[in-house]
C-alpha positions as CSV (number, residue, x, y, z in Angstrom):
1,X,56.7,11.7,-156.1
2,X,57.6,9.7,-152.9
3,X,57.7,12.3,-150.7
4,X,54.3,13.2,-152.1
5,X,53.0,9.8,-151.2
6,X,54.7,10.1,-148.0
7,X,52.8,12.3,-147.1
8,X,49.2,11.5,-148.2
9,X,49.9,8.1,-145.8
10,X,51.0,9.9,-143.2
11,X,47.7,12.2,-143.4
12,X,45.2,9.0,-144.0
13,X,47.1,8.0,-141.3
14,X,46.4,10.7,-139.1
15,X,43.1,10.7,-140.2
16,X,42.0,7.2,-139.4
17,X,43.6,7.5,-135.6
18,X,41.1,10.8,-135.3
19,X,38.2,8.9,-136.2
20,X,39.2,5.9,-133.8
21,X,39.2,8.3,-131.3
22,X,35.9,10.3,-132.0
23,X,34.6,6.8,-132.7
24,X,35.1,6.1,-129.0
25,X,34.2,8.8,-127.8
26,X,31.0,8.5,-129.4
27,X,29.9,4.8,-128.4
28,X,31.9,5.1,-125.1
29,X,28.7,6.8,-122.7
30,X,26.3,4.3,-124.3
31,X,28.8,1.0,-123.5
32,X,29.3,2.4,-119.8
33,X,25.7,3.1,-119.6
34,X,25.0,-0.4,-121.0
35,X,27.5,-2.7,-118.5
36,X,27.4,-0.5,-115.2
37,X,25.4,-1.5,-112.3
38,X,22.9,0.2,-110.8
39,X,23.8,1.3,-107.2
40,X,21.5,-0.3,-104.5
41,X,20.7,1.0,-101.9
42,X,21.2,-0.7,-99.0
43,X,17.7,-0.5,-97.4
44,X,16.4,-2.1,-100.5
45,X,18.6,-5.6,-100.1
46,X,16.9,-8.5,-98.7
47,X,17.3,-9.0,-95.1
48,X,19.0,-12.3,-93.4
49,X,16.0,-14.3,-92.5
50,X,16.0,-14.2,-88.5
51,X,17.2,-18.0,-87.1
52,X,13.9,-18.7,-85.2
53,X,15.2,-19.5,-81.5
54,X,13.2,-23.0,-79.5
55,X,12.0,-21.8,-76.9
56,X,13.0,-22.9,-73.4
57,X,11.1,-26.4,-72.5
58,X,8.2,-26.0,-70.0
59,X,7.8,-28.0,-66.7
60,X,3.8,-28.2,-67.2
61,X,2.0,-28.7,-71.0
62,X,-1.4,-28.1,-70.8
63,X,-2.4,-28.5,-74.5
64,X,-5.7,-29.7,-76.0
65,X,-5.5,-32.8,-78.7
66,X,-8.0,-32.6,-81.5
67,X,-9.3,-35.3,-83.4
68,X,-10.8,-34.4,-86.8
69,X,-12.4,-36.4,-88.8
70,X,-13.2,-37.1,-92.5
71,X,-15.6,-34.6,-93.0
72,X,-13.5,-31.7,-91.6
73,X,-15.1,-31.8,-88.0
74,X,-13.3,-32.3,-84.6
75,X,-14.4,-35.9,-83.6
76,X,-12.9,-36.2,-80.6
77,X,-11.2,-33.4,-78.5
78,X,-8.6,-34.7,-75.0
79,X,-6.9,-32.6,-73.1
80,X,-3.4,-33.3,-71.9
81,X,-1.7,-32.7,-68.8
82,X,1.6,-33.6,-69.0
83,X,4.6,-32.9,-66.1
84,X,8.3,-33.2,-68.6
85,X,9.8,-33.2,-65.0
86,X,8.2,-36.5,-63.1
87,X,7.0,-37.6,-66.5
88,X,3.5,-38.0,-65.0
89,X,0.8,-37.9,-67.9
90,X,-3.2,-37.4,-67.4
91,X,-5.6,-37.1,-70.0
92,X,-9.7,-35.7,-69.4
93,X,-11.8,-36.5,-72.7
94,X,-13.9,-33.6,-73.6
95,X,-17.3,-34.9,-75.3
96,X,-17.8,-33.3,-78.8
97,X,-21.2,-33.0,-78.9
98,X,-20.9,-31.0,-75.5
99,X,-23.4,-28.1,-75.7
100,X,-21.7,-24.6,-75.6
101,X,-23.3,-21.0,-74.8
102,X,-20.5,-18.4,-75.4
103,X,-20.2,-15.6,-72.5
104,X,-21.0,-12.2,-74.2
105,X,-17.4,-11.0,-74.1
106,X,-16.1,-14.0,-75.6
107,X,-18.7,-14.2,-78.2
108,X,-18.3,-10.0,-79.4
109,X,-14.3,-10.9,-79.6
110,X,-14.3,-14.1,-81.4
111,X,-17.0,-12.0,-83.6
112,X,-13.6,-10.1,-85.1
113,X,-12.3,-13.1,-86.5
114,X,-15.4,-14.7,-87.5
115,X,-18.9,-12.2,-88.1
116,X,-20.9,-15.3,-88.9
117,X,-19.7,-17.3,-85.5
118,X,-23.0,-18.2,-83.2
119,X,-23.0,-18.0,-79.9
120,X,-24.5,-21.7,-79.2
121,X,-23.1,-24.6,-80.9
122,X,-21.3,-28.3,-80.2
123,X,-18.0,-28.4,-79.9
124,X,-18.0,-30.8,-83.3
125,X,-18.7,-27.5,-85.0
126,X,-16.5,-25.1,-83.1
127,X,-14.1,-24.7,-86.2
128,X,-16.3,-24.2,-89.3
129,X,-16.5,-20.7,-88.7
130,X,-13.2,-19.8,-88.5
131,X,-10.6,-19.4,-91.1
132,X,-7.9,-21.8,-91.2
133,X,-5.1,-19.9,-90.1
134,X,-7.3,-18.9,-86.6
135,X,-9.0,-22.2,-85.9
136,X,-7.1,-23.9,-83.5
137,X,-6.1,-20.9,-81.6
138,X,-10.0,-19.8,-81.9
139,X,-11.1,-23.1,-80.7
140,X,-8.6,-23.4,-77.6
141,X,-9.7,-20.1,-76.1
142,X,-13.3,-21.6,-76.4
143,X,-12.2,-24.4,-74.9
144,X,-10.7,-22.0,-72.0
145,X,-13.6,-21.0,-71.6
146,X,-15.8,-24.0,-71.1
147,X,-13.0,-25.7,-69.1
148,X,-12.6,-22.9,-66.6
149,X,-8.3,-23.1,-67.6
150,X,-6.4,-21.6,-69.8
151,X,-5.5,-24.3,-73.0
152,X,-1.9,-22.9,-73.8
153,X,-1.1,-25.5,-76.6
154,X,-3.1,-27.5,-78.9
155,X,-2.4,-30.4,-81.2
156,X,-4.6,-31.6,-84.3
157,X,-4.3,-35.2,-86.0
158,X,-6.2,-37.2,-87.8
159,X,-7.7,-40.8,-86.8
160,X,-4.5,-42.6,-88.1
161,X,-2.0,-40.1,-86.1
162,X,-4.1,-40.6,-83.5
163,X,-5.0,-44.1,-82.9
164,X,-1.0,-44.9,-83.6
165,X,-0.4,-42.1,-80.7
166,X,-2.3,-44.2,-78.5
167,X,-1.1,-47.1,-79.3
168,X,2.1,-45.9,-79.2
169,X,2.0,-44.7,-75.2
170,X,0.3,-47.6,-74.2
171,X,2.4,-50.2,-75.4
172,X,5.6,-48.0,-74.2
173,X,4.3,-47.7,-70.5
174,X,3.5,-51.6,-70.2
175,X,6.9,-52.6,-71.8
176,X,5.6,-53.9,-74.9
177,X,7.8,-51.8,-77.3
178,X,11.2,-50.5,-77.3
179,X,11.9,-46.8,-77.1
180,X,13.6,-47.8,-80.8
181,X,9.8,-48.2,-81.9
182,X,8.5,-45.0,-80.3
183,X,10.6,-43.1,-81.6
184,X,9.6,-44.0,-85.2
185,X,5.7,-43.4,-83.5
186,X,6.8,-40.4,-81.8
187,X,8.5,-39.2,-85.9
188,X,5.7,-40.0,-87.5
189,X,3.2,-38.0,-84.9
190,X,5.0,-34.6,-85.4
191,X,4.8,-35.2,-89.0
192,X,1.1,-35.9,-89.4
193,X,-0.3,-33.3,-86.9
194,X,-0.4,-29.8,-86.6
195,X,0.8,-27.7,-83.4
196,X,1.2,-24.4,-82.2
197,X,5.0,-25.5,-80.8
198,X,7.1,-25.9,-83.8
199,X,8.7,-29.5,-85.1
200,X,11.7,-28.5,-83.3
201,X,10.4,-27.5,-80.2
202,X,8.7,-30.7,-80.1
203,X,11.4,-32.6,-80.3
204,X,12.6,-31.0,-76.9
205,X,9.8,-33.0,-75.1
206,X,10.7,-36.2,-76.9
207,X,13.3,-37.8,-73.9
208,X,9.9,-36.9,-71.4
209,X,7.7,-38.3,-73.8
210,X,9.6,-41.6,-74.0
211,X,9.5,-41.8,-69.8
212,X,6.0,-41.1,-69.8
213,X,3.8,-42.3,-67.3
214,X,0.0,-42.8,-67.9
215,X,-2.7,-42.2,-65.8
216,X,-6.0,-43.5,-66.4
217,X,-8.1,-41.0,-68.8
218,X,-11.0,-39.6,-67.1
219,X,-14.3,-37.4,-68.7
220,X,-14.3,-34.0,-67.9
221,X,-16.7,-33.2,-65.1
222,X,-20.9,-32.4,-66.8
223,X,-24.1,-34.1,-67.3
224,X,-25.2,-36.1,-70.2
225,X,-28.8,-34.7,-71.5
226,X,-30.9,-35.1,-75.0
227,X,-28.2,-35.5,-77.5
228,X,-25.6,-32.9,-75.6
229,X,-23.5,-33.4,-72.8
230,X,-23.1,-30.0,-70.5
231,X,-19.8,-29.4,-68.8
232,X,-20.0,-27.9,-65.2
233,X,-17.1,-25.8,-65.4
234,X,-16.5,-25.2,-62.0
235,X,-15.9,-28.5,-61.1
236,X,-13.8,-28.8,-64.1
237,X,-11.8,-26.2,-63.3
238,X,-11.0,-27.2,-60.0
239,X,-10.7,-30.7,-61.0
240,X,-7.5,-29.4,-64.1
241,X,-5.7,-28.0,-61.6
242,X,-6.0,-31.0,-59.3
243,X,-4.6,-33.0,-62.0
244,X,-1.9,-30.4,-62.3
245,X,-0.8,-30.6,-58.8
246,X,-0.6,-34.2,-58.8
247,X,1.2,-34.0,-62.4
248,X,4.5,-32.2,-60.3
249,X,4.2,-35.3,-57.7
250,X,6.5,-37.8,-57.5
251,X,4.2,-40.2,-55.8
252,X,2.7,-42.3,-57.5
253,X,-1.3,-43.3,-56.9
């Protein structure tokens, strides 16, 4: 009678360790389907963003400064020639209600950014008929244009940034503030205005910038007529690169 029952535990026993094992070997393909990872392939991982690189500071900035106003419009447009070397600084005021007539070629290749662009206009309504993105670059080759020069850079601020600009240069060339103070002016520039350098190229020009030395702003060369000032390019054009001969001189005038 023992050895009987023996042998019926030895059989459950037997018995029970087979259907561990088919067990397994059922659920084990759906648990290593459930917990593997999916190879990826390497093509499909997310690249290392690029570190942008500053580029190399330039001897002569030639960059337009745009004023815009409340209602979206440029209200007052300067362009700046500026020498980081001998820290010499001029600035020609471009009127905004200056009367424009596009050449043809400019006018059929703007047309690919904006259809709706016309091919007269003040230069208070240049940017309207651009999208956002384009604008400045948009507006600085009409600018190019109209000047006779190429406008490499350009710089947008609003009245505040720009009124504490000025204020800012002026009262560092006469001695009335410490380069402490500019610096917080020079800060708070980069942050309120929009350029085509980035924040940390900027910052390059900042040790120039706190040297700076004014010149006495001029308007670019034209005529004043019925509600529209007309720019005579040629003389403006002779009269930027003038100003950027004399922004690599030493001398002073």
């Amino acid at each position: 009678m023992k050895h009987l029952r023996m042998i019926k535990i030895a059989a459950w026993g037997t018995f029970g360790i087979i259907l561990i094992w088919l067990t397994i070997a059922g659920i084990y393909p759906a648990l290593l389907s459930m917990l593997s990872v999916p190879e990826v392939n390497p093509a499909e991982l997310p690249k290392e963003q690029e570190k942008q690189e500053v580029k190399e500071p330039e001897e002569l900035l030639l960059t337009a400064v745009y004023e815009r106003g409340d209602d979206g419009k440029f209200s007052g447009i300067n362009i700046e020639v500026f020498h980081t070397g001998t820290k010499n600084a001029y600035y020609m005021e471009v009127p905004i209600h200056t009367k424009v007539t596009l050449s043809t070629e400019l006018y059929k290749k703007l047309q690919a950014y904006s259809p709706e662009l016309p091919q007269y206009f003040k230069l208070a309504n240049m940017g309207e008929w651009f999208s956002e993105e384009y604008c400045l670059t948009g507006c600085n080759r009409i600018l190019s244009e109209v000047l006779g020069v190429e406008i490499v850079h350009y710089i947008v601020a609003d009245k505040d940034a720009m009124d504490s600009w000025s204020e800012g240069l002026l009262a560092l060339t006469q001695k009335e503030e410490p380069p402490e103070e500019f610096f917080l002016k020079y800060n708070k520039w980069i942050e309120h205005t929009e350029a085509d350098l980035t924040v940390e190229e900027r910052w390059v020009y900042y040790e120039s910038y706190k040297d700076i030395v004014l010149h006495e702003k001029e308007i670019v060369p034209g005529a004043e007529g019925m509600a529209e000032y007309l720019v005579t390019t040629g003389l403006t054009k002779l009269r930027l690169e003038e100003l950027m001969e004399r922004a690599q001189s030493l001398e002073t005038e």
